[in-house]
C-alpha positions as CSV (number, residue, x, y, z in Angstrom):
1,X,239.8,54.2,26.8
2,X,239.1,55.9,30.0
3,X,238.3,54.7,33.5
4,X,234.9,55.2,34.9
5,X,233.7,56.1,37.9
6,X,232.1,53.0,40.1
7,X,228.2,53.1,40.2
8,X,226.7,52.8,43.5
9,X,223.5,50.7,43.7
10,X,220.9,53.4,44.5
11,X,220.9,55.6,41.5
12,X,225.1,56.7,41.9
13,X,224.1,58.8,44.8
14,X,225.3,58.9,48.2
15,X,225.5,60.9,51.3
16,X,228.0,63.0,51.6
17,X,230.8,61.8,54.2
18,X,231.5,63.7,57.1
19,X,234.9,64.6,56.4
20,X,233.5,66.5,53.2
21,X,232.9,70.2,54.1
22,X,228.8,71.1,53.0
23,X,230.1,74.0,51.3
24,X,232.2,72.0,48.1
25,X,229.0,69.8,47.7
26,X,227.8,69.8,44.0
27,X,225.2,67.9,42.5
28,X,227.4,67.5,38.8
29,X,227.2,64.0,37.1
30,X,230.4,64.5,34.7
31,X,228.2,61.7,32.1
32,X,225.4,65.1,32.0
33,X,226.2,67.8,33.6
34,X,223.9,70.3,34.2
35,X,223.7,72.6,30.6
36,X,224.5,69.8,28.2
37,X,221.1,69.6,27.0
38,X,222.2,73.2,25.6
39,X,224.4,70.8,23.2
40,X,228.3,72.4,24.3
41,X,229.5,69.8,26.6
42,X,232.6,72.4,27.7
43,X,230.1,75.1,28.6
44,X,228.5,72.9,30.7
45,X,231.9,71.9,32.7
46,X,232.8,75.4,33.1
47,X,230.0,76.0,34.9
48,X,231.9,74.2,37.6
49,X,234.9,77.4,37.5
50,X,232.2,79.4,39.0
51,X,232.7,77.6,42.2
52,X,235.5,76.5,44.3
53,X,238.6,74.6,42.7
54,X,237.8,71.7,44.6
55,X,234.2,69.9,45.1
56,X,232.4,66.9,45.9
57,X,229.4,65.4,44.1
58,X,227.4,62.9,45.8
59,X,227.3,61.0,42.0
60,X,228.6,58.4,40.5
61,X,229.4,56.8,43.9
62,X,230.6,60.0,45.1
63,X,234.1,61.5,44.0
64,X,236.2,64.8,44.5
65,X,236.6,66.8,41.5
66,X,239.5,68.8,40.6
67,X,238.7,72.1,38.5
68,X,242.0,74.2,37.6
69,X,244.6,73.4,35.4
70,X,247.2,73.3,38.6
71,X,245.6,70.8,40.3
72,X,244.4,68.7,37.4
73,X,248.6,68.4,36.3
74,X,249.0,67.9,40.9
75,X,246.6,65.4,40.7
76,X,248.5,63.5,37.3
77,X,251.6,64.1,38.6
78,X,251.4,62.2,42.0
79,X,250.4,58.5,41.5
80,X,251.9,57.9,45.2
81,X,249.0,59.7,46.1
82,X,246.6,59.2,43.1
83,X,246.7,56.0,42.2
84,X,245.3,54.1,38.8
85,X,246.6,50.7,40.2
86,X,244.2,50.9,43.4
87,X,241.2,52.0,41.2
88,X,241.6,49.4,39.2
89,X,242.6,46.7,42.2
90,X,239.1,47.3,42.8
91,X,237.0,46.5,40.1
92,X,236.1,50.3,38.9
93,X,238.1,49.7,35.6
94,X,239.5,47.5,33.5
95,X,242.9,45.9,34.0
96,X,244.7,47.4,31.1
97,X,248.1,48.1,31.6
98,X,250.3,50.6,31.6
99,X,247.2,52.8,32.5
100,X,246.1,51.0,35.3
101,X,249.2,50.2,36.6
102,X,251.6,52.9,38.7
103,X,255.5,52.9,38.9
104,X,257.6,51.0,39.2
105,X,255.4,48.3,38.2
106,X,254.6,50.5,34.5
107,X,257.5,50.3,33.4
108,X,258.0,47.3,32.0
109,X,254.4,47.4,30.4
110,X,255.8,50.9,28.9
111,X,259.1,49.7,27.7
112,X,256.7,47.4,25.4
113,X,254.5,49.9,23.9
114,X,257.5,52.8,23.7
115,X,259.8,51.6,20.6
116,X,256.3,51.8,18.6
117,X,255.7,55.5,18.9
118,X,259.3,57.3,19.0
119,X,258.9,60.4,16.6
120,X,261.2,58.8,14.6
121,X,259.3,55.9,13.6
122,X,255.8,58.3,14.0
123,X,257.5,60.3,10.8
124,X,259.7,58.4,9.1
125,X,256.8,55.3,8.8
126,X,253.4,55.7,10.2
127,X,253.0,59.3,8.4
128,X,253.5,57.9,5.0
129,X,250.5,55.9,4.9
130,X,248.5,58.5,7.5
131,X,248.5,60.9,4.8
132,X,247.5,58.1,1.9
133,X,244.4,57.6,4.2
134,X,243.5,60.8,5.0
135,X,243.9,62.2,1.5
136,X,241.7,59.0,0.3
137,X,239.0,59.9,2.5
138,X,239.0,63.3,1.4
139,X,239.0,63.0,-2.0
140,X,236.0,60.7,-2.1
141,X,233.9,63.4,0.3
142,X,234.7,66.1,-1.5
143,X,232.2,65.7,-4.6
144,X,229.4,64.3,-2.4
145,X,229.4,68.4,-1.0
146,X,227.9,67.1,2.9
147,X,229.0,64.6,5.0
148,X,227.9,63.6,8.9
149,X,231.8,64.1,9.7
150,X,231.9,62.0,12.7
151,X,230.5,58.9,11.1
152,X,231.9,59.2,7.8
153,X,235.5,60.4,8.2
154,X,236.4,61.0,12.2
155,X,235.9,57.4,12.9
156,X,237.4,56.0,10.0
157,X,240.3,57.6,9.6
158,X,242.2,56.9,13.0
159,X,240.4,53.2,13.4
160,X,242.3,53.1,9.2
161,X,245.7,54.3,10.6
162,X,245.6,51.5,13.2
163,X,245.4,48.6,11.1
164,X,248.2,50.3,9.3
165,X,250.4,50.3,12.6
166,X,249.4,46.7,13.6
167,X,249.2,45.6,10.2
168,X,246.0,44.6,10.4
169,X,243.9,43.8,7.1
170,X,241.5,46.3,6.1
171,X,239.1,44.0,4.8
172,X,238.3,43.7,8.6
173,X,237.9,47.1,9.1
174,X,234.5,47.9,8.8
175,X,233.8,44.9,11.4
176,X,236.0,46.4,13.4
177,X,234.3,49.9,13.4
178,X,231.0,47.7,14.3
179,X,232.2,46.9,17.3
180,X,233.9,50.5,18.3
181,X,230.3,52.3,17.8
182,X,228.7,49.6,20.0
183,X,231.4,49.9,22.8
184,X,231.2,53.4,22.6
185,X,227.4,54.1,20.9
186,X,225.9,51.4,22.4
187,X,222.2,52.8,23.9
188,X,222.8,50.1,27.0
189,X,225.5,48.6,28.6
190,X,224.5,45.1,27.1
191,X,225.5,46.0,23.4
192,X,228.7,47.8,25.0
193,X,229.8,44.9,26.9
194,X,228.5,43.0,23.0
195,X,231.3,45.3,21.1
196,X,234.0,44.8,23.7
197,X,233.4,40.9,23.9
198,X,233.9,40.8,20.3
199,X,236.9,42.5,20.1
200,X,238.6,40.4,22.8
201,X,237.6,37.7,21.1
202,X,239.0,38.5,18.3
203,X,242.2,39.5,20.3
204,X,242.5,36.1,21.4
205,X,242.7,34.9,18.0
206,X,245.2,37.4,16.9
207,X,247.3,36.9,19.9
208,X,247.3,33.4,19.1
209,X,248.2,34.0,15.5
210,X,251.3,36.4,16.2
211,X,252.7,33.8,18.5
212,X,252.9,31.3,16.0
213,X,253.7,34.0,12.7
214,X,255.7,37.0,14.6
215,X,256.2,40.2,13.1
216,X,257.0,43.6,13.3
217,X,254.4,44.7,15.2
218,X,253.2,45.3,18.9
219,X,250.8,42.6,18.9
220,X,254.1,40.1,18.4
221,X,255.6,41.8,21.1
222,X,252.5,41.7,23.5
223,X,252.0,38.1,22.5
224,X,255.7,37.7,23.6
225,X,255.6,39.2,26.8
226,X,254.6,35.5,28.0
227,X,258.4,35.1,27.9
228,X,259.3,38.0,30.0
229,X,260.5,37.5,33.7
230,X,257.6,39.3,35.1
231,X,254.6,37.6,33.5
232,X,251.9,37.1,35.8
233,X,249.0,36.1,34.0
234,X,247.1,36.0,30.9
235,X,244.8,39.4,32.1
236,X,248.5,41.4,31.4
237,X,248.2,40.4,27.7
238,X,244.4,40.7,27.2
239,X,244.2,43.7,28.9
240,X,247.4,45.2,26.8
241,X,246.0,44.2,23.3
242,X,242.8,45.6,24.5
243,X,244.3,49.1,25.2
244,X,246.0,49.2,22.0
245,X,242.5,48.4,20.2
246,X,240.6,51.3,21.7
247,X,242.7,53.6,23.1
248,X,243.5,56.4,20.4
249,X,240.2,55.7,18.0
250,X,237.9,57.6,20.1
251,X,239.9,60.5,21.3
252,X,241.7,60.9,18.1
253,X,238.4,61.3,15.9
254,X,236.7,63.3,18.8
255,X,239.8,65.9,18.5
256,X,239.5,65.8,14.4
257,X,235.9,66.4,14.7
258,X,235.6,69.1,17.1
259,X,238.6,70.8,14.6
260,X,236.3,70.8,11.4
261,X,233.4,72.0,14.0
262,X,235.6,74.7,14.9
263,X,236.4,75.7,11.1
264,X,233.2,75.4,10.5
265,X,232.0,77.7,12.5
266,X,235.2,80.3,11.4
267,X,236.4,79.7,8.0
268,X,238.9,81.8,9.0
269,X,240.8,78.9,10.9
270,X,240.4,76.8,7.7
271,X,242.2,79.7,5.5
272,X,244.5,80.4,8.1
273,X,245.7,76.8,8.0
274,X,246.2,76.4,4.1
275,X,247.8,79.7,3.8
276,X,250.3,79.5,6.3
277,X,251.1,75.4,7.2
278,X,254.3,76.4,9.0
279,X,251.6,77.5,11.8
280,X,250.1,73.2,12.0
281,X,251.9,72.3,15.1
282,X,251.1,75.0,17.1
283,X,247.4,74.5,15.8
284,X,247.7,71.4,17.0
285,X,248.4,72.5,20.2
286,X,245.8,75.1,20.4
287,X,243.0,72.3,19.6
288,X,244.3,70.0,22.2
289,X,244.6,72.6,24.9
290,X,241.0,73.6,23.8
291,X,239.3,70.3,23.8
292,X,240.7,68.3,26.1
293,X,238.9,64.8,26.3
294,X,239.2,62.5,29.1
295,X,237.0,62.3,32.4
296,X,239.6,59.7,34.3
297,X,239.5,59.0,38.0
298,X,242.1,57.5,40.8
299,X,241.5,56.5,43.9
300,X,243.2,58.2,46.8
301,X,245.8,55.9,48.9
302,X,246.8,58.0,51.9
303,X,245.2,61.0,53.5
304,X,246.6,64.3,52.3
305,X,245.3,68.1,51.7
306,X,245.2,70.9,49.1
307,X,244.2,74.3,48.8
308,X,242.5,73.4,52.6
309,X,240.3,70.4,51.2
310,X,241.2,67.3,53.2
311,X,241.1,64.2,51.3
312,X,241.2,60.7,52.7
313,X,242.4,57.8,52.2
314,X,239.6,55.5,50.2
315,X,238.3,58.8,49.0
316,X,237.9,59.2,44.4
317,X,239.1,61.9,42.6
318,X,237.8,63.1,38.5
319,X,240.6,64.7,36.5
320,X,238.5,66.7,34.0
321,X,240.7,67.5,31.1
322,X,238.1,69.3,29.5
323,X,238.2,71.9,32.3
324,X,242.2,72.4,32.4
325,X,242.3,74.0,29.1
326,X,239.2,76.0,29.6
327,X,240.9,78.0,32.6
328,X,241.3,81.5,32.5
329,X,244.0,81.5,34.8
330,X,246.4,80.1,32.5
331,X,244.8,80.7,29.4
332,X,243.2,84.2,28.4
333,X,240.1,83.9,26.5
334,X,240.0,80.1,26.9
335,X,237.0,79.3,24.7
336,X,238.9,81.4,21.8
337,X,240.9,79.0,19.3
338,X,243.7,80.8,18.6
339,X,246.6,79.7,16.6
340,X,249.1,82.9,17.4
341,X,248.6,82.1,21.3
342,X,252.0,82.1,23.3
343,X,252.9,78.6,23.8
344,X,251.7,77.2,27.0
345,X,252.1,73.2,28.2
346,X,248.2,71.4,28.5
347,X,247.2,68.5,30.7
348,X,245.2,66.8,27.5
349,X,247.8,64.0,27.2
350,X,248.3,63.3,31.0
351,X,251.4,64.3,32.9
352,X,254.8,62.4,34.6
353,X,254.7,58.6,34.6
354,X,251.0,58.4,32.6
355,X,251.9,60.4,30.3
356,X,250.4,59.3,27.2
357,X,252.5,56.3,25.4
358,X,250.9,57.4,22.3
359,X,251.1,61.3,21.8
360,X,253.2,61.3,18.9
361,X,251.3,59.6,16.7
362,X,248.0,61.3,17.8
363,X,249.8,64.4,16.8
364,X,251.2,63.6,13.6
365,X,247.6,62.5,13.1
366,X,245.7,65.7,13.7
367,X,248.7,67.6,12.0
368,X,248.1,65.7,8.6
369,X,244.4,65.8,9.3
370,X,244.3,69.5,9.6
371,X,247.0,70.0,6.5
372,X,245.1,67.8,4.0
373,X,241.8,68.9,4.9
374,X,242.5,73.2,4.8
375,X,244.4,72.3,1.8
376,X,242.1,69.8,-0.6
377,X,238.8,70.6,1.0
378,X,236.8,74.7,0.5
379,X,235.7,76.3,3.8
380,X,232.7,74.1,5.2
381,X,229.5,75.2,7.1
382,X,227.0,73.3,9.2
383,X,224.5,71.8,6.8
384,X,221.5,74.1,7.4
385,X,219.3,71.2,6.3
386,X,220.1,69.0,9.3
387,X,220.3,69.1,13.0
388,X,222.7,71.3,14.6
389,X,225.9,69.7,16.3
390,X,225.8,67.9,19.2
391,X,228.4,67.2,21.9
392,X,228.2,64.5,24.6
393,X,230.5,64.3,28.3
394,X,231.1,61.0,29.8
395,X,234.4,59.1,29.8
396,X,235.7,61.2,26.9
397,X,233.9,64.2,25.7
398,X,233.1,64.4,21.7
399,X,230.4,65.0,19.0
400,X,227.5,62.7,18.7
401,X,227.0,64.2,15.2
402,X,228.3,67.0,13.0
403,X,227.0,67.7,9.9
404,X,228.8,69.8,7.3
405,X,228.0,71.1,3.7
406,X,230.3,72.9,1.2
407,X,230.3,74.0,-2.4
408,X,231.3,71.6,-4.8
């Protein structure tokens, strides 16, 4: 889950503060930016590259945005500056720690969630039953010969892996995948806030349960932290649970699904893929860099400068992802996926102390996704006989739709 910008009564607009210089002033609104009704959310954010590195929109409650790859990593890099905590502290996200907390207070929320993703355990136990789920869902698409991919496999498959992690029955998987499309689908803010009410509702009772039948799993240990030293208050182990439920499930399937819109548009990737698989992790790579996901925001907490822009204390800043891998001056022909690219580091899982608890697995994911799939699956198309594909911006970036057709 990603934080989102505060909404300011009249509209999200405001005037522009004096210490903002006329010149960086953009009218962008990162939920639709100008040339998404085109249906490509990234060419739409790139139109911000022809400008300078740094602007200011007057949206969204007015915020700085950061354009290039170098200072989207500055920005994630330096919490003492760029803060999640005082974002938070304010009401403009959810309390869901270790995201919306900064060091040295994230630690301890990190030491919680890190023994559940070392690449050990990522390999050796979690890929096991990935690939059982991933091959399942594949086998029963393949004779059907379409699919809406986003609906039918992007969202299942990660939401299927989870349950596996927390074992969590998957006879309440399809209630859970409910509640997902309204948080995230939901046409107003009344069925969001439905689909999030129901899953902390149902975190409650899970919490509950662990405490009285531990296990092996992080809900046990998040249920335990009651115990630790540090424990505050009960919005530490809501808020945790809470990030463990919906953070992975919509940038996972967004990553699988702009992958098969990708091969869809060049079978070449697809054959490339199940010809040579010593080439999945740096594929992998190359999809990350290229579709980077998030639209997060902190909240300034001292007055500082870059590149001549002076920012000040109170001030918001957006760290496009989408942008950083779509930068020309790291990465030559940005829009091109290619798998024989020289390797080069990405800002799509965050950078220094939020760096994303849960890479590993979302890479072991995408790794067995794009294996199984090039492998048990022929080249796909777009399904001529439906709409086109559709991407949407907002908190993360993805496909509201994707439909594909192959011969069976």
């Amino acid at each position: 889950m990603s934080d989102t910008a505060h909404q300011d009564q009249n509209g999200g607009i405001v005037p522009v503060p004096s210490h903002v210089d006329p010149k960086l002033v953009v009218d962008f609104d990162y939920e639709k930016p100008p040339g998404i009704e085109d249906g490509d959310t990234y060419k739409a954010l790139k139109r911000l590259h022809a400008g300078p590195d740094i602007v200011w929109t007057p949206r969204h409650g007015g915020h700085w945005i950061v354009t290039r790859a170098e200072d989207i990593k500055w920005v994630q890099e330096t919490y003492q500056l760029f803060s999640h905590k005082a974002f938070s502290s304010q009401g403009r996200s959810p309390f869901i720690p270790p995201i919306s907390v900064d060091p040295p207070d994230s630690i301890r929320y990190r030491a919680l969630f890190n023994p559940y993703f070392t690449k050990r355990r990522v390999e050796d136990v979690y890929q096991i039953s990935t690939r059982e789920i991933i091959v399942d869902l594949i086998e029963k698409l393949r004779p059907k010969g379409r699919c809406e991919f986003v609906r039918e496999f992007a969202f299942i498959a990660p939401v299927s892996v989870f349950f596996n992690v927390v074992n969590l029955p998957l006879s309440r998987r399809e209630e859970f995948l409910e509640w997902g499309r309204m948080n995230s689908w939901g046409e107003n803010e009344g069925v969001r806030a439905k689909g999030r009410m129901a899953m902390i509702d149902y975190i409650k009772g899970l919490l509950k349960d662990r405490e009285k039948n531990p296990g092996d799993d992080i809900f046990t240990s998040i249920s335990g932290f009651r115990n630790n030293s540090r424990f505050q208050n009960e919005d530490e182990i809501i808020g945790m649970a809470y990030l463990v439920f919906v953070a992975g499930q919509d940038t996972v399937a967004a990553q699988m699904s702009f992958a098969a819109w990708q091969m869809a548009q060049r079978p070449e990737l697809h054959h490339r893929l199940r010809d040579d698989p010593a080439i999945l992790p740096q594929a992998v790579e190359e999809f990350l860099r290229r579709h980077g996901l998030s639209n997060t925001f902190r909240l300034i907490v001292d007055d500082c400068e870059r590149k001549g822009v002076q920012f000040k204390k109170g001030d918001l800043v957006m760290v496009p992802i989408g942008l950083s891998g779509l930068d020309e001056r790291s990465y030559d022909d940005p829009f091109r996926v290619d798998f024989d690219r020289p390797p080069a580091p990405h800002n799509t899982f965050g950078n220094g102390a939020h760096l994303c608890v849960a890479a590993t697995l979302a890479r072991m994911e995408i790794r067995v996704f794009l294996e199984e799939w090039s492998k048990r699956m022929p080249p796909v198309r777009f399904d001529p006989d439906k709409p086109a594909p559709v991407s949407h911006a907002g908190a993360i970036n993805g496909l509201s739709h994707l439909h594909l057709a192959w011969d069976v």
